[in-house]
C-alpha positions as CSV (number, residue, x, y, z in Angstrom):
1,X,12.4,-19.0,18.0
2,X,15.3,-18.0,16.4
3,X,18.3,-20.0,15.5
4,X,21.8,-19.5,17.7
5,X,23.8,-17.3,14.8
6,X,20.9,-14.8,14.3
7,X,20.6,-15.1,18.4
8,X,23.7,-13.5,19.2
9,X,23.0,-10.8,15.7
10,X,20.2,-9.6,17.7
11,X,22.1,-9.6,21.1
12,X,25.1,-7.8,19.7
13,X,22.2,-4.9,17.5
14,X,20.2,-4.7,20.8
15,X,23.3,-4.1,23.0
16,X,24.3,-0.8,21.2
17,X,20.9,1.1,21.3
18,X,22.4,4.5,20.5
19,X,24.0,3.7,17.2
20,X,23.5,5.7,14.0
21,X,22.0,8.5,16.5
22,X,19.1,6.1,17.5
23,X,18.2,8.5,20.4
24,X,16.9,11.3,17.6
25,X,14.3,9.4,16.6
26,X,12.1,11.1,19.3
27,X,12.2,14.7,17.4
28,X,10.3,12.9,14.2
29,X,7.7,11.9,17.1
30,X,6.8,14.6,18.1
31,X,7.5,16.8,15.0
32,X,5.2,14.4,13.2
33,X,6.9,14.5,10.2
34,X,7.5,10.5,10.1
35,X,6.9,7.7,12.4
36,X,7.9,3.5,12.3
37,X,5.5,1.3,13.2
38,X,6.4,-2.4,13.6
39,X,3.6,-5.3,14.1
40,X,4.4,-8.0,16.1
41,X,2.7,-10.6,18.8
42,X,3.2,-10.9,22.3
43,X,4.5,-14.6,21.9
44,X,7.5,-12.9,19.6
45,X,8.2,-10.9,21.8
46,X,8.2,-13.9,24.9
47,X,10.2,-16.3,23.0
48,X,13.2,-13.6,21.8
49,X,13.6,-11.4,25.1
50,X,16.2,-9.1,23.3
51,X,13.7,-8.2,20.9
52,X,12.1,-5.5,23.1
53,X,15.2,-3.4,23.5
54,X,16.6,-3.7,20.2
55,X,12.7,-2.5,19.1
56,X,12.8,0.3,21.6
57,X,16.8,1.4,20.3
58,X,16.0,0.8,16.5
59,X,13.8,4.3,16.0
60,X,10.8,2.7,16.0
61,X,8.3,5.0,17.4
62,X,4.8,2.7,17.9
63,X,4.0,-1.0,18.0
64,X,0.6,-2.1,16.8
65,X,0.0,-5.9,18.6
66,X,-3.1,-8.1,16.8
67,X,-5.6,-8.8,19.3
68,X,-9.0,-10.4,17.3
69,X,-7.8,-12.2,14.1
70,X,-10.1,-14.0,11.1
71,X,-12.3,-14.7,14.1
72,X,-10.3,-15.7,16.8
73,X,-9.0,-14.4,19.9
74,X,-5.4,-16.1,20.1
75,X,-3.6,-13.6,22.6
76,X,-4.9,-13.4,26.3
77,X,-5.6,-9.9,27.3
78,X,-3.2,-9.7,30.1
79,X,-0.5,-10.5,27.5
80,X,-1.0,-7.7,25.7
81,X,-1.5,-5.2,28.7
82,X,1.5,-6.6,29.6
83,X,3.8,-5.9,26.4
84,X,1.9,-2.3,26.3
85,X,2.9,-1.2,29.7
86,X,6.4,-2.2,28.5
87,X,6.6,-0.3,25.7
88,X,4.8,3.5,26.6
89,X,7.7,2.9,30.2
90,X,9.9,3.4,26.8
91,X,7.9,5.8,25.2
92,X,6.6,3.6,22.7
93,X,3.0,4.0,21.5
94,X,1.2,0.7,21.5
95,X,-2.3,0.4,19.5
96,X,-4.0,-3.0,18.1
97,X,-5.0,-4.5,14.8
98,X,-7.8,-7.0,13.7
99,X,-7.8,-9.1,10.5
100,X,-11.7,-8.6,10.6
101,X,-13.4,-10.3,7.6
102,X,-10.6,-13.3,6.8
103,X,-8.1,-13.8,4.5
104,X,-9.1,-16.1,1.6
105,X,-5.5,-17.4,1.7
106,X,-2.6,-18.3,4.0
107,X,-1.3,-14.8,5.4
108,X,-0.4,-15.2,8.9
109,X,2.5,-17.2,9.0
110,X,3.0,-20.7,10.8
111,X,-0.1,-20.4,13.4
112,X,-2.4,-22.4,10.3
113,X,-5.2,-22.5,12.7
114,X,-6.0,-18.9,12.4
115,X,-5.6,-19.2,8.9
116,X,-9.5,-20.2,7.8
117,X,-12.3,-18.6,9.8
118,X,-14.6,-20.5,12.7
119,X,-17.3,-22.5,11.2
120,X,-20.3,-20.1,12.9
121,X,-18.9,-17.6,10.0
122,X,-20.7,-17.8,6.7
123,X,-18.3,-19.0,3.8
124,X,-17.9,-16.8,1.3
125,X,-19.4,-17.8,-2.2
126,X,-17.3,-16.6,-5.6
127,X,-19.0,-15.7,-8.8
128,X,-18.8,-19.5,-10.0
129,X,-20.3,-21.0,-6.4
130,X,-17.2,-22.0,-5.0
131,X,-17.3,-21.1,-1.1
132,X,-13.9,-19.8,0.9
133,X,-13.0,-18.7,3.6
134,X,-12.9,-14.6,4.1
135,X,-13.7,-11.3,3.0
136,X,-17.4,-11.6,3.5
137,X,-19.7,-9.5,5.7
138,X,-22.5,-11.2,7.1
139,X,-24.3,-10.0,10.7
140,X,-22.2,-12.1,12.6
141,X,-18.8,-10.9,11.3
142,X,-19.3,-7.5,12.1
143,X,-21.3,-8.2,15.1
144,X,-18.6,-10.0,16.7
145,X,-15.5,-7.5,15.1
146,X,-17.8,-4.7,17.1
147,X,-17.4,-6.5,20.1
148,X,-13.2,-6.5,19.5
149,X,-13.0,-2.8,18.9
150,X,-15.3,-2.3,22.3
151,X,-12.5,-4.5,24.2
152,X,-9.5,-2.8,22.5
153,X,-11.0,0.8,23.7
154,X,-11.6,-1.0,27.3
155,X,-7.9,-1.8,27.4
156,X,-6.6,1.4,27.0
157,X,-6.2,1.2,22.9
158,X,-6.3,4.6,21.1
159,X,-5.9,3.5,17.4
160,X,-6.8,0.4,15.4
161,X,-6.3,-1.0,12.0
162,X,-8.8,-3.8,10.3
163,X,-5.9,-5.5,8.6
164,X,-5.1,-7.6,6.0
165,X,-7.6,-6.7,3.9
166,X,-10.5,-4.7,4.7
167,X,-12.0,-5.5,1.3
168,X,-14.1,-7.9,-0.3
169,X,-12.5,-9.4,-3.2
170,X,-10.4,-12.5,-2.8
171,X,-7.2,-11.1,-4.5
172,X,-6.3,-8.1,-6.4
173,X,-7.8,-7.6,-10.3
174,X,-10.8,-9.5,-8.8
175,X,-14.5,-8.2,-9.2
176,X,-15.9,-9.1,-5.5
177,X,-18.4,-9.6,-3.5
178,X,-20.2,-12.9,-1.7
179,X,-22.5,-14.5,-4.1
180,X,-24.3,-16.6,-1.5
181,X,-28.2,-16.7,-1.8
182,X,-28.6,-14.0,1.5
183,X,-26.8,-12.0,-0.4
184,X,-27.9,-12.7,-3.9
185,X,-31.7,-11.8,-2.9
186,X,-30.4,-9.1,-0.9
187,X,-29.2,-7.3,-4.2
188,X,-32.2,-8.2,-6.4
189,X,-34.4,-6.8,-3.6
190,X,-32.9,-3.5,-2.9
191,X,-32.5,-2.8,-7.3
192,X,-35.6,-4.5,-8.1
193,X,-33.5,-7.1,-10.5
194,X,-35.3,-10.3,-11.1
195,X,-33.1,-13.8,-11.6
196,X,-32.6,-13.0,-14.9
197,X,-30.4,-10.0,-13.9
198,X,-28.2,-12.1,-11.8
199,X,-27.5,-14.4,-14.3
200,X,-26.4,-11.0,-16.7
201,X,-24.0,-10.0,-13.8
202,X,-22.1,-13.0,-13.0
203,X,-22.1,-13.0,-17.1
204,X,-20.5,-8.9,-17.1
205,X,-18.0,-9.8,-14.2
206,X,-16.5,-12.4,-16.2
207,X,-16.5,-10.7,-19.4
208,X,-15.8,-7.1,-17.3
209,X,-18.3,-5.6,-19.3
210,X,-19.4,-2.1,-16.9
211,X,-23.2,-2.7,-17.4
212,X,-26.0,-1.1,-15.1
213,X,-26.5,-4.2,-13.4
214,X,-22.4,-4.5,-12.5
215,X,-22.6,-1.2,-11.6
216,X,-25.2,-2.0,-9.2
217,X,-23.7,-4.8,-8.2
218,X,-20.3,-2.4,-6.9
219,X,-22.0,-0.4,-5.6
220,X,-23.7,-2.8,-3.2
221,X,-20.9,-4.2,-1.9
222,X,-19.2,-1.0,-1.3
223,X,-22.1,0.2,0.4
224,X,-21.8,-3.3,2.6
225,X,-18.2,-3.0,3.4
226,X,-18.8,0.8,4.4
227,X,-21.7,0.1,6.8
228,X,-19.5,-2.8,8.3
229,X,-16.8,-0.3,8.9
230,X,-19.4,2.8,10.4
231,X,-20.5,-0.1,12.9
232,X,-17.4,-0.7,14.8
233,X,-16.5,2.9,14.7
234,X,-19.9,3.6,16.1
235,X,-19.1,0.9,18.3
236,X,-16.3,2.6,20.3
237,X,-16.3,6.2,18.7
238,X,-13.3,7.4,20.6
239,X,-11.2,4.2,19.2
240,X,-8.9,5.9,16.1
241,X,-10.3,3.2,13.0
242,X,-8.3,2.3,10.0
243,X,-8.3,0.3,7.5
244,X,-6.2,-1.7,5.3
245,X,-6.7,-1.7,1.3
246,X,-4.6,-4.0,-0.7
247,X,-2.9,-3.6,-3.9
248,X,-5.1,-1.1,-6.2
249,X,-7.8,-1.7,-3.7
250,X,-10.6,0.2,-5.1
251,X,-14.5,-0.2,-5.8
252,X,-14.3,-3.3,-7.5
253,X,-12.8,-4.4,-4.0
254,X,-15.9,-2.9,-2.4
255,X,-13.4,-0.5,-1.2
256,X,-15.3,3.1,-2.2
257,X,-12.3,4.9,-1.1
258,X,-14.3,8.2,-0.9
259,X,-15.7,7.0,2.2
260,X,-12.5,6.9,4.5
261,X,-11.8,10.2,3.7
262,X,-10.8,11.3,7.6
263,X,-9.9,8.2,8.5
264,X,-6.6,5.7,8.8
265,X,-5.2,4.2,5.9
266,X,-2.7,1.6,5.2
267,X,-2.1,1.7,1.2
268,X,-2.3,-1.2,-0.7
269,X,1.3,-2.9,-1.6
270,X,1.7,-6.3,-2.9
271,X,5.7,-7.4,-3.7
272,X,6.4,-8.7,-0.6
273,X,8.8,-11.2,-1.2
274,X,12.5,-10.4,-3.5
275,X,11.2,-12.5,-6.9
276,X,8.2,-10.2,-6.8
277,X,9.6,-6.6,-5.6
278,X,13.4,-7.0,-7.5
279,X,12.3,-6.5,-10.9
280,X,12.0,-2.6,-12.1
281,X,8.8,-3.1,-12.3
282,X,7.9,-4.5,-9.1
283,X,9.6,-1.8,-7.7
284,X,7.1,0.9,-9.8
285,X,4.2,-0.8,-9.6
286,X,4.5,-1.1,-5.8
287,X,5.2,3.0,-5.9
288,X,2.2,3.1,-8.7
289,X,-0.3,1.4,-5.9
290,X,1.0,4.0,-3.1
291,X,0.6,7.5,-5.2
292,X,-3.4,6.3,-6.5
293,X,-3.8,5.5,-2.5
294,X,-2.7,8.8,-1.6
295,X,-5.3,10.4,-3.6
296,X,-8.0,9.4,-0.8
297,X,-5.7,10.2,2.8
298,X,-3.8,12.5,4.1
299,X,0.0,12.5,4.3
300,X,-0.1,12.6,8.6
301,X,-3.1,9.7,8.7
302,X,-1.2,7.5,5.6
303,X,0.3,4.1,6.6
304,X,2.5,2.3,4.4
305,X,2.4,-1.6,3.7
306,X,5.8,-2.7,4.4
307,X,5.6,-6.5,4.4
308,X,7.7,-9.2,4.2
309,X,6.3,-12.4,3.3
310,X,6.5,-14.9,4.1
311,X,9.0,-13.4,6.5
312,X,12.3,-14.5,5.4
313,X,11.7,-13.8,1.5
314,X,12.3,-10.3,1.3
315,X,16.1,-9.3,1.8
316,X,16.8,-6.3,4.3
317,X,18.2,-4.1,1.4
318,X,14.3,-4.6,-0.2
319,X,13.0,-3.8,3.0
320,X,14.8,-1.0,3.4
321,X,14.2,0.1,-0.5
322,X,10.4,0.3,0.2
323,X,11.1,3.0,3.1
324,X,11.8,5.4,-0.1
325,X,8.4,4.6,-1.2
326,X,6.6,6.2,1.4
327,X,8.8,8.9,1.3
328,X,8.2,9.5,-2.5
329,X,4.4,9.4,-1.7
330,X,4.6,11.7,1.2
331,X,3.5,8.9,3.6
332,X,4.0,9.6,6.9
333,X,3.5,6.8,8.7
334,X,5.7,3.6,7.6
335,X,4.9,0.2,9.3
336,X,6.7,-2.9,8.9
337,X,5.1,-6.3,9.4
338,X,5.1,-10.3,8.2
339,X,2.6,-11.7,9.4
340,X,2.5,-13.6,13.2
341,X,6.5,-14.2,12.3
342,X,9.1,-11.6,13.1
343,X,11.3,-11.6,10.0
344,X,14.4,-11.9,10.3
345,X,16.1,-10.0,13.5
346,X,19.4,-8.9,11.2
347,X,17.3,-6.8,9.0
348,X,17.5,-4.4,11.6
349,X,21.4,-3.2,11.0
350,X,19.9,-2.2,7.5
351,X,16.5,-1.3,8.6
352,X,17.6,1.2,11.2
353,X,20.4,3.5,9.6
354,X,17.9,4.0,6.3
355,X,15.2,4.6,8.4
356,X,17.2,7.9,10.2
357,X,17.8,8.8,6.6
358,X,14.1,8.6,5.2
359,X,12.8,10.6,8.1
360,X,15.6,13.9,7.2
361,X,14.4,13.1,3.8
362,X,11.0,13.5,4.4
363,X,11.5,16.0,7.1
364,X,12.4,18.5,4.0
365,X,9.8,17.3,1.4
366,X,6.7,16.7,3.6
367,X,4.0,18.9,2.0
368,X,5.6,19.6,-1.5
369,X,3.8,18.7,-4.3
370,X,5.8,16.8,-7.0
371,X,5.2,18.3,-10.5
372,X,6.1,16.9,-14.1
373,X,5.3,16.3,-17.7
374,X,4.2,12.4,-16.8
375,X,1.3,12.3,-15.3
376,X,0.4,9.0,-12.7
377,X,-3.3,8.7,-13.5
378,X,-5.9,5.5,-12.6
379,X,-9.4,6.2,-14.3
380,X,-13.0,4.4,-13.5
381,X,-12.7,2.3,-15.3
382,X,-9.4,1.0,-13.8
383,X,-10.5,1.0,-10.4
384,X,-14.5,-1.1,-11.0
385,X,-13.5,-3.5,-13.8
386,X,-9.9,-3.7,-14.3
387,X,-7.2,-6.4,-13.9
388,X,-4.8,-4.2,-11.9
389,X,-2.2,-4.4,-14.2
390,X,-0.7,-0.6,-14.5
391,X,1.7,1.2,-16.6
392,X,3.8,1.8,-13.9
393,X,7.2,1.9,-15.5
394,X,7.5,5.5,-16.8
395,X,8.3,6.2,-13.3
396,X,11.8,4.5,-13.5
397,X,12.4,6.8,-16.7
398,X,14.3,9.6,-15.0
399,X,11.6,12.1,-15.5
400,X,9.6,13.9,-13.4
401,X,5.6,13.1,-13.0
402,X,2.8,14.3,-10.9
403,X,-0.4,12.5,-9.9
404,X,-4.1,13.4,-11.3
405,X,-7.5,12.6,-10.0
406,X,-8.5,13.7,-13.8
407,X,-7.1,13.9,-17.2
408,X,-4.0,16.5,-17.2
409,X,-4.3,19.6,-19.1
410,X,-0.2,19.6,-20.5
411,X,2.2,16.2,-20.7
412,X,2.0,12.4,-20.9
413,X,-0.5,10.7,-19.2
414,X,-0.2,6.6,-19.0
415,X,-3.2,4.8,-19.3
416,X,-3.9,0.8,-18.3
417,X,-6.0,-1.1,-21.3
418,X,-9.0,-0.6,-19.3
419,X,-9.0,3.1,-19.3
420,X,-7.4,3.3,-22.7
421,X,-10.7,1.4,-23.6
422,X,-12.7,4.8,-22.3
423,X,-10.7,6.9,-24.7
424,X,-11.4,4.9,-28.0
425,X,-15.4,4.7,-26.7
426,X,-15.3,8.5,-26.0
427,X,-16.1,8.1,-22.5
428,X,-12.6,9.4,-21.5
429,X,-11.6,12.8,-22.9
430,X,-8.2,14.6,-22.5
431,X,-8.1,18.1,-21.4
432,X,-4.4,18.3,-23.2
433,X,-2.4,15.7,-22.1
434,X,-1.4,12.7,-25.1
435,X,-2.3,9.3,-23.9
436,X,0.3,7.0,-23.4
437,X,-1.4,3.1,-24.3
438,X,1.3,0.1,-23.7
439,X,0.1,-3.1,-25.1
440,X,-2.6,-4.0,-27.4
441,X,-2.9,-5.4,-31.1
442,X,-3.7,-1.6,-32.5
443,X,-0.6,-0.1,-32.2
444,X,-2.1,2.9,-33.9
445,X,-5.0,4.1,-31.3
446,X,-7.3,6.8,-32.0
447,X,-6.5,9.8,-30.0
448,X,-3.3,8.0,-27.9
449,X,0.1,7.2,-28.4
450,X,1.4,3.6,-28.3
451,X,4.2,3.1,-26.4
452,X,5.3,-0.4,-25.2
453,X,6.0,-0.7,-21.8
454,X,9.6,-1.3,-21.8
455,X,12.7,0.5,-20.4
456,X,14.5,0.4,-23.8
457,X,10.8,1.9,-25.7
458,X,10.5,4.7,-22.6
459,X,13.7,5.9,-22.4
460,X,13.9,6.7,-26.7
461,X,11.0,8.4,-25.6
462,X,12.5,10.3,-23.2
463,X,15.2,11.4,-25.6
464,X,12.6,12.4,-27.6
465,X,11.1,14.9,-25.8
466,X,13.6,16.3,-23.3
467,X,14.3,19.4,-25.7
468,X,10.9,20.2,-24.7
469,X,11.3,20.3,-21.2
470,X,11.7,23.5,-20.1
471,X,12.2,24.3,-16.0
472,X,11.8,20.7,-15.8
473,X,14.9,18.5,-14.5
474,X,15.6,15.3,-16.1
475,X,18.1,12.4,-15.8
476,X,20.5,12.2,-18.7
477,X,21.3,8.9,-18.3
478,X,19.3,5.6,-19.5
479,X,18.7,3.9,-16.4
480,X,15.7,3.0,-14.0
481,X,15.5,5.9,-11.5
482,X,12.4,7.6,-9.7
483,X,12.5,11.3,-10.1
484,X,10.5,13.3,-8.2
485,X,10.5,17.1,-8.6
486,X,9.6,19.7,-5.9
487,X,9.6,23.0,-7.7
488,X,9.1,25.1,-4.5
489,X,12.1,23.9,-2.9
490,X,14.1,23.6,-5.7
491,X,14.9,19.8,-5.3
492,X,14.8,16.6,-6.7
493,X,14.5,13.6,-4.9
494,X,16.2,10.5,-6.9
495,X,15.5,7.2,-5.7
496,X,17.8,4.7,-8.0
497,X,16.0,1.5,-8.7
498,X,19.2,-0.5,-9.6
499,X,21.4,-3.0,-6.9
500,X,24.7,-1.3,-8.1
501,X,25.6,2.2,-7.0
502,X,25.2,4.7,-10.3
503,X,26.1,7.8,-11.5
504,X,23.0,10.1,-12.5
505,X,23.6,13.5,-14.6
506,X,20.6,16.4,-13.3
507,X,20.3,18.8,-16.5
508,X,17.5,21.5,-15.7
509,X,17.8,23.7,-18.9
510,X,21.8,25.0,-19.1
511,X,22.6,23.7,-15.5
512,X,23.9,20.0,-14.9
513,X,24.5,18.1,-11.8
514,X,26.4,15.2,-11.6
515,X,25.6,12.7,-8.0
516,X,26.4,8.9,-7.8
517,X,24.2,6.9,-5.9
518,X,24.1,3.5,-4.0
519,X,22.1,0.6,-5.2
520,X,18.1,0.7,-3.8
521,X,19.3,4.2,-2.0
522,X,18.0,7.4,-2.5
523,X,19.4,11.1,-2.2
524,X,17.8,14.3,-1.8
525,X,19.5,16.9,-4.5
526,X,18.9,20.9,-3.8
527,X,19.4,22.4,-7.8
């Protein structure tokens, strides 16, 4: 429930259902250019009864309802039916969600009893023995998350997400995977490894030490998660499947990322609450996660991760900042959830005007390709043994970048320390681009630049090498912007990462451009 002040908010929000041009919303539909997704439950939407029209008049354009969570079926059917018939009379599209292996960790909100998986689920087992509960497959888990997508088709559900997280590590940076004895003589069985193998693997995930046997060891639980998910598609083929990743989810997640190609995808995010997602870099890394996750789906089946939680710890003008996100990355799909808990009902006056201007944006940049001389990359090495810690912050520099699936022929490429480790063994080779290495005691690599990963270091940089830039648009100034360069349209897309409106200076060779900007906004500059 809500308290009396942000009662009559909502009341006053939902009573005016065509402000900011609302009713326009339906174009983006249909044009499929960019849609708003919101989660919520049906006992939200029964304990605020504004909440459904202010929904229905805010733009957004589907609702996705959980149904089967962590094991548990806490919603009666004829709830949801209910709720969904509500919402398509409206025009609204209503499809379902799952949190299908367990979260290790509180991530639902204030129901705590969906929080830890039933006891006929197998706990999972870490690398040091210590069982939890969540993101394990066993038989039973996906035996009984078949059995949900079967229902979900039976009620009429077109599309459906396994949620927060279809993975199986218990939190970003992690190497994963259950190391209970099923699935400890599982592994040794289908390699051939004998005891002493195991031992060297749980010895290489600690140390993160790529050997045979880890590689092995990745593979196997990407192969498990995989099957898991080709069994409840199999299960109700004509049921839309998705899945979740979280932040920098990737093999050592036993996410092989490969293997959705064609499929849903929610990109990973992780700075869900202001401490986390106010910072420059929280704001870059977050946009970081988003551009490697776009590598693997295209821009019309892409979901964003735009979370708040817990729900009342991310302000409406952060909420509203990570819209620009999925625009930057050419996701076309944003939803917004926070767990079982609506968060708070007055984000909307925020949410809903910058939503109306992220879908024009997008509307005009959907298909380009951004181009520039910094290059987003995240190698092998990054993605099976690394901590997750990118250098993300030469994206707030003011110059333009583009993303590689492989080492750039031209420009600066940014490496983390595991892939910069790749380089100085030979295993990673440029094709032309410099190396960019942040942190480290050898602040002379072979074969890369050191650059520390600090506004103050990347912007001299930046002076540094904008005489070089030629048919390349830059910001003049030194402060933390996103620029993203569409060379076949002839724009620039500036997304300013500061709370204080700011003046930004274009220069692309002798012409100049002068535009001020609000804090956390974003504008859309033809030059």
């Amino acid at each position: 429930m809500i308290d009396r002040r942000d009662f009559l908010k909502l009341s006053a929000l939902a009573g005016i259902g065509s402000w900011a041009g609302f009713s326009s919303f339906t174009s983006f539909k249909r044009s499929g250019i960019r849609s708003f997704s919101l989660c919520t439950t049906t006992i939200v939407l029964k304990n605020n009864p504004d909440f459904f029209n202010l929904i229905v008049s805010s733009g957004v354009t589907d609702v996705w309802m959980p149904i089967f969570l962590n094991g548990y079926w806490p919603y009666p059917m004829e709830d949801l039916l209910f709720w969904k018939k509500r919402f398509e009379e409206k025009g609204v599209a209503v499809y379902a969600l799952t949190v299908p292996l367990g979260h290790p960790g509180s991530s639902l909100g204030n129901d705590a009893s969906f929080d830890t998986t039933p006891q006929r689920w197998p706990r999972s087992v870490d690398v040091d023995g210590k069982k939890y509960s969540g993101t394990s497959v066993h038989p039973i888990v996906t035996d009984e998350n078949c059995t949900a997508i079967q229902k979900a088709s039976q009620a009429g559900f077109k599309k459906m997400f396994l949620d927060d997280d279809f993975r199986l590590a218990r939190s970003p940076g992690n190497i994963g995977g259950c190391f209970c004895p099923e699935h400890q003589q599982e592994f040794l069985d289908k390699y051939g490894y004998a005891e002493n193998d195991w031992n060297d693997l749980k010895q290489n995930i600690r140390e993160r030490n790529l050997t045979t046997v880890l590689n092995s060891w990745i593979n196997f639980n990407c192969d498990q998660l995989t099957a898991s998910f080709k069994a409840q598609q199999a299960a109700a083929p004509e049921v839309d499947l998705g899945i979740m990743v979280m932040y920098l989810g990737a093999e050592k997640a036993g996410i092989r990322l490969t293997d959705y190609k064609g499929s849903l995808m929610r990109v990973g995010e992780l700075m869900f609450e202001d401490r986390h997602f106010s910072p420059v870099k929280g704001k870059t890394d977050e946009l970081f996660s988003a551009l490697f996750h776009r590598r693997f789906v295209n821009p019309e089946m892409a979901f964003s991760e735009t979370t708040a939680y817990p729900p009342t710890k991310l302000s409406a003008k952060n909420m509203a900042a990570k819209l620009h996100i999925t625009t930057i990355a050419d996701i076309r799909n944003t939803m917004m959830m926070s767990g079982l808990d609506p968060f708070p009902f007055a984000h909307w006056e925020t949410l809903a005007p910058t939503m109306k201007k992220a879908a024009a944006m997008h509307r005009k940049i959907s298909g380009q390709k951004p181009e520039g001389p910094f290059k987003h990359y995240w190698g092998e090495s990054s993605r099976m043994i690394g901590t997750d810690k990118p250098y993300s912050l030469f994206l707030a520099s003011g110059i333009p970048f583009e993303v590689t699936e492989i080492p750039a022929s031209d420009g600066w490429t940014f490496l983390s320390d595991f892939d910069a480790k790749d380089v100085s063994s030979g295993k990673l080779k440029s094709n032309g681009t410099t190396f960019i290495v942040g942190s480290g005691t050898d602040q002379n690599p072979s074969g890369m630049r050191f650059l520390t990963e600090n506004l103050s270091e990347i912007f001299a940089f930046k002076h540094e090498i904008v005489s070089k830039l030629k048919g390349i648009p830059y910001v003049e100034e030194d402060k933390p912007v996103v620029c993203t360069w569409y060379p076949k349209i002839k724009s620039v897309l500036l997304w300013n990462l500061s709370e204080t409106k700011e003046s930004f200076t274009i220069k692309l060779d002798g012409q100049i451009r002068n535009i001020e900007i609000d804090g956390l906004d974003a504008e859309l500059i033809k030059i």
